[in-house]
Backbone bond lengths (Angstrom), bond angles and torsions (degrees), N, CA, C in turn:
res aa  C-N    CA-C-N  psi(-1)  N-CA   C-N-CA  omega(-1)  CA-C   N-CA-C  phi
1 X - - - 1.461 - - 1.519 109.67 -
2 X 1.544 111.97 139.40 1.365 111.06 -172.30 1.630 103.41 -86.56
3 X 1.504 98.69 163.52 1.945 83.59 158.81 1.410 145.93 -70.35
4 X 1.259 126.72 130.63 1.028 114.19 -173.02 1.569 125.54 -48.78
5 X 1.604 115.92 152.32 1.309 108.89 167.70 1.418 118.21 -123.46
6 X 1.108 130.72 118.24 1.563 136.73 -176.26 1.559 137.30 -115.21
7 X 1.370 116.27 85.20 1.422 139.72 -117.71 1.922 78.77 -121.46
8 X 1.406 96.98 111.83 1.785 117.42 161.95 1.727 107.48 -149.58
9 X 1.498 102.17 -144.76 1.083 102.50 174.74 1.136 130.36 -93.16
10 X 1.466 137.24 -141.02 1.736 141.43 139.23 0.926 101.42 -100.18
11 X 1.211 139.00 65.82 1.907 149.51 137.69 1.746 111.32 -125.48
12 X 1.230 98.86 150.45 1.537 109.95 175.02 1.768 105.06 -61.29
13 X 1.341 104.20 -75.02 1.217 78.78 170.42 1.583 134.00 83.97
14 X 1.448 103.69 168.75 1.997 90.21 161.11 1.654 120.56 -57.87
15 X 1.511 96.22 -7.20 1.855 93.54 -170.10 1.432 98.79 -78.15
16 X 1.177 122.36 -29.17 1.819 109.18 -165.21 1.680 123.95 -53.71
17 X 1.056 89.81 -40.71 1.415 81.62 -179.56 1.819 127.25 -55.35
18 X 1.719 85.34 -34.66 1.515 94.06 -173.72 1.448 110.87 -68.45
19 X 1.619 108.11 -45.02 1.363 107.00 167.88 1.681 125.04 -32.33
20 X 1.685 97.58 -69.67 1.677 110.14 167.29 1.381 119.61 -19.29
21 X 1.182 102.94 -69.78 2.023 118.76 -168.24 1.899 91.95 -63.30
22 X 1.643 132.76 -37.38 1.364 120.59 -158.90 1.571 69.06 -90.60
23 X 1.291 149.04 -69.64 1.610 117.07 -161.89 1.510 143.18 -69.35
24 X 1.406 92.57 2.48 1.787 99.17 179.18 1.385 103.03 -112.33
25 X 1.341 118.50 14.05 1.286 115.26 162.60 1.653 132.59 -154.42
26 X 1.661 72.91 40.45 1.296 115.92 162.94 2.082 102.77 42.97
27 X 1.094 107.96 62.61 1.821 115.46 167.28 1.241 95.80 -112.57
28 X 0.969 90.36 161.89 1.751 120.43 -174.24 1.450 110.09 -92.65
29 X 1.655 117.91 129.17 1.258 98.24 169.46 1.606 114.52 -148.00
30 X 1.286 122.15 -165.60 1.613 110.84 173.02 1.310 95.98 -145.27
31 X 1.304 116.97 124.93 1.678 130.77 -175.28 1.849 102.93 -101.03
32 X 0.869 114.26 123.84 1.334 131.01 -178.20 1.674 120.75 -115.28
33 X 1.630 110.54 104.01 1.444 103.61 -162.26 1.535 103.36 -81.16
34 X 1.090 136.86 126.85 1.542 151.15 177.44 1.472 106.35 -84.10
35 X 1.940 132.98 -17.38 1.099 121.72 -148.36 1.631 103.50 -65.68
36 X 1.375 116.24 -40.23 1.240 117.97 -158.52 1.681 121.60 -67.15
37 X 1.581 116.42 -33.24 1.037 118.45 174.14 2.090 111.50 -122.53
38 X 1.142 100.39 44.67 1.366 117.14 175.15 1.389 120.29 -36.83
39 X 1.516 109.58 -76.61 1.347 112.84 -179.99 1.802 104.20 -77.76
40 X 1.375 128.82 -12.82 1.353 86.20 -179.24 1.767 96.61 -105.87
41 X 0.682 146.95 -17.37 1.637 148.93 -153.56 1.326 91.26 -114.51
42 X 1.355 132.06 -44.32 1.924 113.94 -149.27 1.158 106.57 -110.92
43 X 1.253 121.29 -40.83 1.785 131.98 -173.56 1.507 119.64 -57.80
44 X 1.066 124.04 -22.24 1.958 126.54 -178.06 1.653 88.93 -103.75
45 X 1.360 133.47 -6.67 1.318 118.00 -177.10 1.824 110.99 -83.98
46 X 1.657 105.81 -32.48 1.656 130.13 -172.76 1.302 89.20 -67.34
47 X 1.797 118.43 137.64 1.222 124.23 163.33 1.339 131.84 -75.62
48 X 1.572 94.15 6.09 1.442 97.49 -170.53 2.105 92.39 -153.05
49 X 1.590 88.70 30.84 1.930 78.97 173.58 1.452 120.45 72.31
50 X 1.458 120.56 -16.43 1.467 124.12 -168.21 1.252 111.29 -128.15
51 X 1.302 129.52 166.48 1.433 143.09 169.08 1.758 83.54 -135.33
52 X 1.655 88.96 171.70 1.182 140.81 -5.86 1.600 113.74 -64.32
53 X 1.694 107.49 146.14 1.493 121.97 -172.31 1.692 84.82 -140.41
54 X 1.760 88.41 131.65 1.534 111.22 155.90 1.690 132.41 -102.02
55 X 0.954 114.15 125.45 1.472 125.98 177.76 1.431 120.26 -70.84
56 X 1.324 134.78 111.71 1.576 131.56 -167.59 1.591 89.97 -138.62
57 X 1.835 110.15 87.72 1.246 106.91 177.57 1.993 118.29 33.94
58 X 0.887 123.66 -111.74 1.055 112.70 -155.39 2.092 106.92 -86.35
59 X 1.119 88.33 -18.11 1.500 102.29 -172.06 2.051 109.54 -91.74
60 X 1.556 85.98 138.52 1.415 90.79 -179.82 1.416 108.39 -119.96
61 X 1.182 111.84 128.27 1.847 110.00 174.54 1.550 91.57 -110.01
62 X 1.563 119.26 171.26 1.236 149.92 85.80 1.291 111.64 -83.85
63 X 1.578 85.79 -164.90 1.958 123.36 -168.97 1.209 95.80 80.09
64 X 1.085 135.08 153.07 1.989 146.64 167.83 1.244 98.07 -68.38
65 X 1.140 125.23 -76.30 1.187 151.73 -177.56 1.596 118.97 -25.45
66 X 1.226 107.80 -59.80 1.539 133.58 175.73 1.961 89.04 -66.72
67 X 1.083 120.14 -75.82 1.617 111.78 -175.48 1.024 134.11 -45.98
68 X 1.878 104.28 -36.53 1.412 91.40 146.48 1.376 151.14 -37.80
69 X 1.894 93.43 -71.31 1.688 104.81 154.90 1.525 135.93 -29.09
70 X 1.351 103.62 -27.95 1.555 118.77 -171.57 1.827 80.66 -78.81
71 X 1.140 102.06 -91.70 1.709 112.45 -156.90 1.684 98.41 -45.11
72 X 1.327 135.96 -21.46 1.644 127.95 161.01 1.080 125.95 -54.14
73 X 1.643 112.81 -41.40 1.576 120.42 161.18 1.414 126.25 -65.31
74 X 1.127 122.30 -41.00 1.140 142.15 -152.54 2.090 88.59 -81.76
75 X 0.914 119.05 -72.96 1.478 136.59 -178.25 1.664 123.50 -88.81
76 X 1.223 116.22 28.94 1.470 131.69 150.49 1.578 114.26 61.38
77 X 1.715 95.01 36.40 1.551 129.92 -165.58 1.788 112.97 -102.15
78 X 1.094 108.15 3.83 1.581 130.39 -176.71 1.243 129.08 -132.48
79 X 1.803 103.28 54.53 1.448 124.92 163.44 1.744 97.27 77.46
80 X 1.639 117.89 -172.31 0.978 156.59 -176.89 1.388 119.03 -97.98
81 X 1.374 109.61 -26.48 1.709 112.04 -178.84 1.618 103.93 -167.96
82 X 1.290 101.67 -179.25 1.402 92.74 171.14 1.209 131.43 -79.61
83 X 1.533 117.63 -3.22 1.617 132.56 178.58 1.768 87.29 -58.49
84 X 0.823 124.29 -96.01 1.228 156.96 170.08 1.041 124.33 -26.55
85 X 1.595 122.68 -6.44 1.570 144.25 142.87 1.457 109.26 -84.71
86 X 1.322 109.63 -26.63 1.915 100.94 -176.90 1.468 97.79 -83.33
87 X 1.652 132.66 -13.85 0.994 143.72 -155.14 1.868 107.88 -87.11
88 X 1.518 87.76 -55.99 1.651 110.83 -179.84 1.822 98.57 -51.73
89 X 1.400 104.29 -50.85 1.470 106.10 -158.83 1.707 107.33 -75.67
90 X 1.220 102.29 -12.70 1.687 110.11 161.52 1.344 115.79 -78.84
91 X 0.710 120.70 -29.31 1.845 128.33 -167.23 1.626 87.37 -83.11
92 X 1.385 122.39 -59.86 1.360 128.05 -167.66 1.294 111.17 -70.15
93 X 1.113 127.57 -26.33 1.917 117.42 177.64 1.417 94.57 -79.58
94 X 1.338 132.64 -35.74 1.324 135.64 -172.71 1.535 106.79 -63.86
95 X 1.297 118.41 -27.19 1.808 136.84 178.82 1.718 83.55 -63.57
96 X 1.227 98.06 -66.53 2.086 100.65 -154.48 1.273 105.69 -72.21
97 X 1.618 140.30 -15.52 1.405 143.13 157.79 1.604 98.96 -57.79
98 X 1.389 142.16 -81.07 1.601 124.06 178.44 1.359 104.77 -68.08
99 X 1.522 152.81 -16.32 1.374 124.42 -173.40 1.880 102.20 -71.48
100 X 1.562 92.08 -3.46 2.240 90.49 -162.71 1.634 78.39 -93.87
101 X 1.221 130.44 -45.69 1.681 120.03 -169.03 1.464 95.76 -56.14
102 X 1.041 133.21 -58.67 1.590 130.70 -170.75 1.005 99.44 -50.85
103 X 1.541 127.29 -71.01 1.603 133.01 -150.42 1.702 104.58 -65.31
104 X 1.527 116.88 -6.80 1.440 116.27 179.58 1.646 107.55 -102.56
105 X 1.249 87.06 -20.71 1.819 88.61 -176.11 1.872 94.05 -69.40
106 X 1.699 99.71 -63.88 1.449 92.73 -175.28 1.565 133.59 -52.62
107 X 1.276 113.79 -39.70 1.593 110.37 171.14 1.609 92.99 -86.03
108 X 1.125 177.51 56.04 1.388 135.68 140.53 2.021 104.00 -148.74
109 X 1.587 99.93 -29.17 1.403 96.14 163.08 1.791 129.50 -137.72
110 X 1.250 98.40 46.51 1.408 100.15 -162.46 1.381 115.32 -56.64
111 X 1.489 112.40 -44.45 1.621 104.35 -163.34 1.530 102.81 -98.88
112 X 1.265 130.63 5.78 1.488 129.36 127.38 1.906 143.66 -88.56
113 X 0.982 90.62 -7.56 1.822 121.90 -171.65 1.648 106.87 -86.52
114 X 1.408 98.53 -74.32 1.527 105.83 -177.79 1.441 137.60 -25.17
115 X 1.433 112.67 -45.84 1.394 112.12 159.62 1.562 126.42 -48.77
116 X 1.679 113.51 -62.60 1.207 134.57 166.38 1.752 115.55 -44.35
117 X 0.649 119.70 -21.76 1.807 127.19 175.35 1.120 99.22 -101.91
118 X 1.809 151.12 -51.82 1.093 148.72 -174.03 1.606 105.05 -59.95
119 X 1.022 110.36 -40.16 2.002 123.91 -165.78 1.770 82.50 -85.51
120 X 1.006 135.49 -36.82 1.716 119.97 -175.96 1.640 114.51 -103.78
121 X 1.483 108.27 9.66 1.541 118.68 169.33 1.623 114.23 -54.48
122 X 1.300 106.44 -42.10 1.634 102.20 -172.52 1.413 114.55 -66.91
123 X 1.679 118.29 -44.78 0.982 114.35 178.74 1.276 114.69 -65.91
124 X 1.502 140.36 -35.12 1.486 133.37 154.47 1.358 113.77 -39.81
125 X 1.652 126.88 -30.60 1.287 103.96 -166.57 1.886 130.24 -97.22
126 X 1.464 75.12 4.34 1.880 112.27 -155.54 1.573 89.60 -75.61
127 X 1.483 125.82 -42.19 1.519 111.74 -177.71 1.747 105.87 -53.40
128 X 1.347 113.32 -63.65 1.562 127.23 177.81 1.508 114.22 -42.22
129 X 1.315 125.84 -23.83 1.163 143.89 -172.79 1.642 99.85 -79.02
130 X 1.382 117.99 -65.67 1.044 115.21 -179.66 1.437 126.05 -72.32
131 X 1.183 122.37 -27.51 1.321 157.27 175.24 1.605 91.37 -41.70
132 X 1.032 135.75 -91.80 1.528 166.92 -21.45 1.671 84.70 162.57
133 X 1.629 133.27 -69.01 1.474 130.27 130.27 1.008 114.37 16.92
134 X 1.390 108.97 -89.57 2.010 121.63 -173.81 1.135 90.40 -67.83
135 X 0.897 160.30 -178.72 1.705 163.42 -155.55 1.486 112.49 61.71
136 X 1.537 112.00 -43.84 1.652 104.75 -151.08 1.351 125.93 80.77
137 X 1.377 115.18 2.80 1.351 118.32 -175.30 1.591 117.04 -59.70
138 X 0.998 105.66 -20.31 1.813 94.89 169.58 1.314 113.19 -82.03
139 X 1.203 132.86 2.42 1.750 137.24 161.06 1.344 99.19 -93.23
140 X 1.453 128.30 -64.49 1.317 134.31 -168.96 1.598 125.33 -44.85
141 X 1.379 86.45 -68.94 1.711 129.29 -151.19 1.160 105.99 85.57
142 X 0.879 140.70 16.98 1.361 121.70 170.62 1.475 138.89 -88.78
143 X 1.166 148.65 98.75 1.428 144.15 -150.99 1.096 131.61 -75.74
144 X 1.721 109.59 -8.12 1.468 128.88 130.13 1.434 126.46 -177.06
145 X 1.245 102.93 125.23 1.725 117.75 -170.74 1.526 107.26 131.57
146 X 1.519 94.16 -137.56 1.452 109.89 176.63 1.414 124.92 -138.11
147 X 1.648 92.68 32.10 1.712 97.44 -161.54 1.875 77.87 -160.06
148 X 1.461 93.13 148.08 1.424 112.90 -173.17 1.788 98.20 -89.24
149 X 1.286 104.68 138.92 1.768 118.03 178.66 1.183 114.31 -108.14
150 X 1.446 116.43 170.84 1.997 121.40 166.65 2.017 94.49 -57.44
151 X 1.533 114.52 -46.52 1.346 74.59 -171.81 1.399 132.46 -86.60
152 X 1.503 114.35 44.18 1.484 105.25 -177.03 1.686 84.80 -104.47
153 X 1.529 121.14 -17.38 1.578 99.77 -177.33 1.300 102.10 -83.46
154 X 1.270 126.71 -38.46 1.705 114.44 165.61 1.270 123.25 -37.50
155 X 1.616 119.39 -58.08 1.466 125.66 170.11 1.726 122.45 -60.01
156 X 1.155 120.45 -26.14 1.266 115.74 161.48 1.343 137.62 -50.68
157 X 1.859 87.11 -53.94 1.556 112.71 -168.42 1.763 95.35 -55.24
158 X 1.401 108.58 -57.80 1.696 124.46 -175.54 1.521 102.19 -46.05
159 X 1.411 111.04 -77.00 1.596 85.43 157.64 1.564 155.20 -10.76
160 X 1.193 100.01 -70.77 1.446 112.88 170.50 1.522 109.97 -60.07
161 X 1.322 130.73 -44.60 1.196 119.35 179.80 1.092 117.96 -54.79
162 X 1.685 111.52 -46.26 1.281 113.54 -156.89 1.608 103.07 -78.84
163 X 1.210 128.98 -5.85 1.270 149.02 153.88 1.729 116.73 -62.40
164 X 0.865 107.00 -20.41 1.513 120.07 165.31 1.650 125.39 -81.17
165 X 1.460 85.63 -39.79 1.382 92.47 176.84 1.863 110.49 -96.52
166 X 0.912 117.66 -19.05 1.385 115.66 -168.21 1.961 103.85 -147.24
167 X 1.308 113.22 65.31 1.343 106.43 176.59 1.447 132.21 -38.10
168 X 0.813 115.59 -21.68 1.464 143.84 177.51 1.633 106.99 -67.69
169 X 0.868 129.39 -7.18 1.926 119.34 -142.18 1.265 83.33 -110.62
170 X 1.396 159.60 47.54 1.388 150.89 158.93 1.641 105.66 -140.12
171 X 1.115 111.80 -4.08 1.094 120.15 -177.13 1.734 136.44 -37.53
172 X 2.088 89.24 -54.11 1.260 108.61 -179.49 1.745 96.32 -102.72
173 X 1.027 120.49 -5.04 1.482 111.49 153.09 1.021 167.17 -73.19
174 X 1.845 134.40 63.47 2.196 100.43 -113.24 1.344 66.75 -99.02
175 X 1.872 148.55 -17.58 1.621 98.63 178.63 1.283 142.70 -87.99
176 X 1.670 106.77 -1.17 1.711 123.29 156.11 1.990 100.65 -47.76
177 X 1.381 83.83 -65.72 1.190 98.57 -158.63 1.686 109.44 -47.70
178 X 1.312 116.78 -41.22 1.513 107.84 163.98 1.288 128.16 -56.62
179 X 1.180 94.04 -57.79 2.205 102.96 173.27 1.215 112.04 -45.95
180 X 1.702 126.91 -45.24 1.407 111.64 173.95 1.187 137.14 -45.97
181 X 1.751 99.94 -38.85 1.121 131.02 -160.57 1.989 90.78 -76.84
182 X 0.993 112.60 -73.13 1.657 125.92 -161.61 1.741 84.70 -50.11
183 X 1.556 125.10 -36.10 1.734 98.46 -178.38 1.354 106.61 -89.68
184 X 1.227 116.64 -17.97 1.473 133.12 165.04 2.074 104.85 -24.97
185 X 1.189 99.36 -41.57 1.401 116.52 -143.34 1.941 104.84 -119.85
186 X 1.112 97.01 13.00 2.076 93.82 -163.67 2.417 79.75 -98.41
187 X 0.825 103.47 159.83 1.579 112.17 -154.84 1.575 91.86 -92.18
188 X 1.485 125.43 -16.82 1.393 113.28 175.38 1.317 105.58 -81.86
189 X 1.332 129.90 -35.07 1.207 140.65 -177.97 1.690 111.27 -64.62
190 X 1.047 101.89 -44.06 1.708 109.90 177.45 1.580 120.31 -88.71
191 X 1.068 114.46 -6.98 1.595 134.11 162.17 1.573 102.93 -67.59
192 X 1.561 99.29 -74.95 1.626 111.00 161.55 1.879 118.88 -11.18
193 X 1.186 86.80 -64.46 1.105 80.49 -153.16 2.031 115.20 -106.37
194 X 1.399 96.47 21.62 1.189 114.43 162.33 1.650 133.73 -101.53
195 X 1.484 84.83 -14.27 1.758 103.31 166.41 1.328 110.79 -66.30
196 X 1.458 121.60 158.26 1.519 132.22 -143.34 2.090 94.65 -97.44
197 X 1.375 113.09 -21.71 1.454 129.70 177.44 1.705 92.89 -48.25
198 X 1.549 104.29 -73.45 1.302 115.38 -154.39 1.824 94.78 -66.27
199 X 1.086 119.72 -53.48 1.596 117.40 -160.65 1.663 94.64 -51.94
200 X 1.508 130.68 -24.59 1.020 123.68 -158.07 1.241 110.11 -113.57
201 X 1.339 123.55 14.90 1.261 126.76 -147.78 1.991 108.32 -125.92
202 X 1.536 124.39 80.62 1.349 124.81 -164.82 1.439 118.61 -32.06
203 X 1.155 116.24 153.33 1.605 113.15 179.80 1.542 116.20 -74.73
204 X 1.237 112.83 -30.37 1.489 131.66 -173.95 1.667 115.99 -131.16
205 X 0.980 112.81 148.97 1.660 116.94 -170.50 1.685 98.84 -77.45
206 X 1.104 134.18 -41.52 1.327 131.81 172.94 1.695 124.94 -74.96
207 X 1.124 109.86 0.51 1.868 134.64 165.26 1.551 106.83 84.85
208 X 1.433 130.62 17.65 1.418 137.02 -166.01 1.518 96.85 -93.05
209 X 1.204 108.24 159.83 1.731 114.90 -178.72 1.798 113.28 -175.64
């Protein structure tokens, strides 16, 4: 297998997560920034107009979502059975239902929006809260089973942002608040994110956070 190649912008972004899962478990990859010649070089190549798009030798994905899935299969990142794959993929559409409330607040209503999404954060976070509960995931980390998945780097990343924007938002949660913390702390993750890429690297393409 060749190395992967994973071609977005210089923002975290939809790419973080993917990054996350290729650095905490240590794969190899080659990140390719597209920002500069986007519309004329990169955009008619995306099957769907967008990056981030991953390269798997002969195979090309977009969607986040879908690449995830790919690299879950591929690397023994998609539970224990299929209970527990229908499980992951619940937890994870539930990630991209608030990562789209955020990603709309930030590009389209931030400096009227922001309050109103911050004041209705808890109740978004209260499913995951309980969720996450039945699991044990604040001993584990794990978001379900006994083995860490693609969607705990999705759920992190969402985390952390929303931790960016609202430090406060784990507050009334202590088992978010543990799980963050325990991936907070795994050495691929903190490698990650001590490299000079990420420290330098905006959360959003429009510079809001």
């Amino acid at each position: 297998m060749g190395k992967y190649q994973l071609i977005y912008f210089n923002v975290r972004g939809r790419g973080e997560a993917i990054r996350l899962l290729f650095s905490d478990n240590g794969i190899a990859y080659e990140e390719i920034n597209c920002g500069e010649n986007w519309q004329k070089d990169w955009k008619h190549q995306m099957q769907f107009g967008q990056v981030p798009a991953l390269r798997d030798n002969d195979l090309q994905l977009v969607q986040t979502n879908a690449i995830l899935r790919h690299l879950g299969r591929k690397h023994g990142l998609y539970g224990s059975n299929d209970e527990e794959a229908s499980l992951i993929d619940m937890i994870n559409d539930g990630i991209e239902d608030l990562r789209v409330k955020y990603l709309t607040m930030i590009y389209k209503n931030y400096e009227n929006g922001k309050d109103a999404y911050i004041a209705d954060l808890p109740a978004q976070l209260q499913p995951f809260e309980k969720l996450l509960a039945e699991n044990g995931a604040d001993k584990s980390g794990f978001c379900v089973g006994s083995k860490r998945s693609f969607a705990d780097y999705n759920l992190f990343d969402l985390l952390d942002i929303n931790l960016v924007l609202h430090p406060k938002c784990l507050e009334e949660f202590p088992v978010l608040d543990s799980y963050y913390k325990l991936l907070l702390a795994r050495p691929g993750i903190g490698d990650h994110r001590e490299s000079e890429s990420f420290k330098q690297m905006p959360i959003n393409g429009n510079g809001k956070q």
